[in-house]
Backbone as ProteinMPNN parsed JSONL, in Angstrom:
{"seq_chain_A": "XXXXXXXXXXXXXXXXXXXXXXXXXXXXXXXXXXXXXXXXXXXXXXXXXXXXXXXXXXXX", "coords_chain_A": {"N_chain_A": [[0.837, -1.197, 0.0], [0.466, 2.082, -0.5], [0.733, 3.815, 2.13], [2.365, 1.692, 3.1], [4.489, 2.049, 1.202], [5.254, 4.584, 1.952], [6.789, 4.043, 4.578], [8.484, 2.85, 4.388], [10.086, 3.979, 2.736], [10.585, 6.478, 3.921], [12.323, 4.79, 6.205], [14.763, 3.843, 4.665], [15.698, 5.71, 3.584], [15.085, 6.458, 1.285], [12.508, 7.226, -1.632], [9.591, 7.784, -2.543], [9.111, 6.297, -5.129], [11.022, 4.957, -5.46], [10.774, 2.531, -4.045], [8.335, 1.867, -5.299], [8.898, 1.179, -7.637], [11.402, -1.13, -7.112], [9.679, -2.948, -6.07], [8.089, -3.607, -8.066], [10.309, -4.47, -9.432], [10.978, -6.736, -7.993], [8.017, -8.264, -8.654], [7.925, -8.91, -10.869], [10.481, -10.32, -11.674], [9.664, -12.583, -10.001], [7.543, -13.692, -11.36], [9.107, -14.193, -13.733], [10.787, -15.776, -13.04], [9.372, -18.112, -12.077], [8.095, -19.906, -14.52], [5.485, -19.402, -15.757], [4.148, -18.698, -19.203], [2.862, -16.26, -20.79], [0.173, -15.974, -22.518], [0.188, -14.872, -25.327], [2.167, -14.094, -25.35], [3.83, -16.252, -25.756], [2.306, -17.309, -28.621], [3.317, -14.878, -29.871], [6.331, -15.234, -29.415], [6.453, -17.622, -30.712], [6.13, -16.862, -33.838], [8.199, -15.237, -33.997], [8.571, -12.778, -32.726], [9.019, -12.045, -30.232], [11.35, -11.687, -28.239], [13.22, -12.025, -25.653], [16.44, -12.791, -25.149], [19.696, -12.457, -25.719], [21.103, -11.747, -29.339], [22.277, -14.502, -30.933], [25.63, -14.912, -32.613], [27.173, -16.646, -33.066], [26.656, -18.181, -35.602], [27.113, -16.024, -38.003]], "CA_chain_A": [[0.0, 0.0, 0.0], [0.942, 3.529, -0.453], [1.27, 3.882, 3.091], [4.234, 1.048, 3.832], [5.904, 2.291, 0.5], [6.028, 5.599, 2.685], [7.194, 4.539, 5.736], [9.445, 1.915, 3.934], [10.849, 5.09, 2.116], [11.433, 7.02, 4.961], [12.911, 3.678, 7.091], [15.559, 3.354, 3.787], [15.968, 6.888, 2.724], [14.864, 6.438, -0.141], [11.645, 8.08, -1.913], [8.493, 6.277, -2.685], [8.887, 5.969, -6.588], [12.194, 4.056, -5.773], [10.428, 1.501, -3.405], [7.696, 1.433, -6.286], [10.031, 0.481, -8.827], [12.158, -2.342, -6.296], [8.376, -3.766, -5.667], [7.634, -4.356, -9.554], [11.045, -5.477, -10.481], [10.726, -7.939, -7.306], [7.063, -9.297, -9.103], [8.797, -8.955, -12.698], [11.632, -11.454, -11.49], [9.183, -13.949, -9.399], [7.203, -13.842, -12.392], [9.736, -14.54, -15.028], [11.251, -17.402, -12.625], [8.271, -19.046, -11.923], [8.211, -20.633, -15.699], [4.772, -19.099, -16.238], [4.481, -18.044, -19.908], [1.687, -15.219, -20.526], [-0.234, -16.78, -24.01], [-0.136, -13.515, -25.963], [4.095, -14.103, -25.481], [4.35, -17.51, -26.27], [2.029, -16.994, -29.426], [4.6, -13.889, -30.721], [7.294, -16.2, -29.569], [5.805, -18.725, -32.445], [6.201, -15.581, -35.122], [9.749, -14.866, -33.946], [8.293, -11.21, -32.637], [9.441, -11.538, -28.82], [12.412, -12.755, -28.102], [14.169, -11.08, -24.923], [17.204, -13.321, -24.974], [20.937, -11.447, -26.398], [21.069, -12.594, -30.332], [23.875, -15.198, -31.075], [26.311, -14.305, -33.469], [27.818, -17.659, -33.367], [25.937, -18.711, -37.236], [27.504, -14.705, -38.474]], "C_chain_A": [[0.869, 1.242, 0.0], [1.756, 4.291, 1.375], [2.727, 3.045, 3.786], [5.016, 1.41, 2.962], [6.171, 3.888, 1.413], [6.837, 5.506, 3.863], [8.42, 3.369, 5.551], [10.773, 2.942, 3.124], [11.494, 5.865, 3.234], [12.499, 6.016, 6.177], [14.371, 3.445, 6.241], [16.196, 4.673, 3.486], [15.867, 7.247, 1.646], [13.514, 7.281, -1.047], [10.556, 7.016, -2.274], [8.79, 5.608, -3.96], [10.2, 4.944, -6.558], [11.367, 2.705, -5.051], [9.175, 0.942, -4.252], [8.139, 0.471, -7.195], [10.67, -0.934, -8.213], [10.615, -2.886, -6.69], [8.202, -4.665, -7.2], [8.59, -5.104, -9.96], [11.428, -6.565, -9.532], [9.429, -9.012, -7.935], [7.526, -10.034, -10.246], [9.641, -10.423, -12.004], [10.769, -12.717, -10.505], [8.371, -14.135, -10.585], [8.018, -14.733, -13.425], [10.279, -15.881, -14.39], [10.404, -18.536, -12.474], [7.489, -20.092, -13.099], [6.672, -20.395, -16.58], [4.457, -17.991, -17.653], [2.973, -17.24, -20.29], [1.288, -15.864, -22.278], [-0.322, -16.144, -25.199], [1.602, -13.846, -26.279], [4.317, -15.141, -26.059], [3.503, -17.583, -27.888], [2.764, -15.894, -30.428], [5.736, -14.431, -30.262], [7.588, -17.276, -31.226], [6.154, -18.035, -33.542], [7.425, -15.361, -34.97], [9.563, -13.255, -33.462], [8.43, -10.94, -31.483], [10.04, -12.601, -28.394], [13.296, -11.683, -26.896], [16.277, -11.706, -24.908], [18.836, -12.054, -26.564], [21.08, -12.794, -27.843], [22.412, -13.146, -29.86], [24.317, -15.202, -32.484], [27.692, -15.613, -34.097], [27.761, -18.136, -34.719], [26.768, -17.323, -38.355], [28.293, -14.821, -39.347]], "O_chain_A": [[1.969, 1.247, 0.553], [2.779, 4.927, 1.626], [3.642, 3.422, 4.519], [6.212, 1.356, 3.247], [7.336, 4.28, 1.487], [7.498, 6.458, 4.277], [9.17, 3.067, 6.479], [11.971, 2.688, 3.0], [12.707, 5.895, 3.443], [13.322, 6.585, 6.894], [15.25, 2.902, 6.91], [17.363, 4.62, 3.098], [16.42, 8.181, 1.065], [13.858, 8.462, -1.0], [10.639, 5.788, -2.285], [8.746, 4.377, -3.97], [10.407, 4.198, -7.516], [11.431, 1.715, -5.779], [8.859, -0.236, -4.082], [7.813, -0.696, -7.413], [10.414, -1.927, -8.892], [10.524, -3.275, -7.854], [8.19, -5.88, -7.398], [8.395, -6.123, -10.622], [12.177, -7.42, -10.005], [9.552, -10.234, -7.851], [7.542, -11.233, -10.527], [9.064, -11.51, -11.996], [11.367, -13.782, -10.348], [8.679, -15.267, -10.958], [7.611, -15.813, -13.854], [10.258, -16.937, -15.023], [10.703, -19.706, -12.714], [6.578, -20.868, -12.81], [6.484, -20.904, -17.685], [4.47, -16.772, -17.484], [1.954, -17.846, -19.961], [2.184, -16.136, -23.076], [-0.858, -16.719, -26.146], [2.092, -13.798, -27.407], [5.087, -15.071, -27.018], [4.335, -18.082, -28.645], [2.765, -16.067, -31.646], [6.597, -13.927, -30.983], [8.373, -17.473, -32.153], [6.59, -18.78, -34.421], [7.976, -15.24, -36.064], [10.44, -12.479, -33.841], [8.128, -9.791, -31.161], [9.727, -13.776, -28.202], [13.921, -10.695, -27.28], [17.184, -10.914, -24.654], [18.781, -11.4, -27.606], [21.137, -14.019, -27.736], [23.246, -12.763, -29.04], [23.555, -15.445, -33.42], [28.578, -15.586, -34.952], [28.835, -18.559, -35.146], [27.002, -17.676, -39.511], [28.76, -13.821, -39.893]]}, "name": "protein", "num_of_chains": 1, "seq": "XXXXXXXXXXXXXXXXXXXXXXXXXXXXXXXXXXXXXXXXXXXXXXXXXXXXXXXXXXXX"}
């Protein structure tokens, strides 16, 4: 809630929009580990149109 990112901000020194940001890229990363693929991704996966992974240059 708005209220523990404030008093989590002031407990850190930090500001709220930073303890915003930590929060999402804590769901983001239990998300992405958790092997659950969203069906919209794995469908533009299929097309070759979302691919986060660094190309390989090994075939070049």
């Amino acid at each position: 809630t708005g209220e523990r990112r404030q008093v989590l901000a002031n407990e850190l020194g930090l500001n709220e929009a930073q303890i915003k940001i930590w929060y999402q890229n804590k769901r983001a990363k239990i998300k992405k580990t958790s092997g659950v693929r969203n069906t919209l991704a794995l469908q533009l996966m299929a097309q070759g149109l979302y691919n986060h992974t660094a190309p390989n240059n090994k075939n070049v």
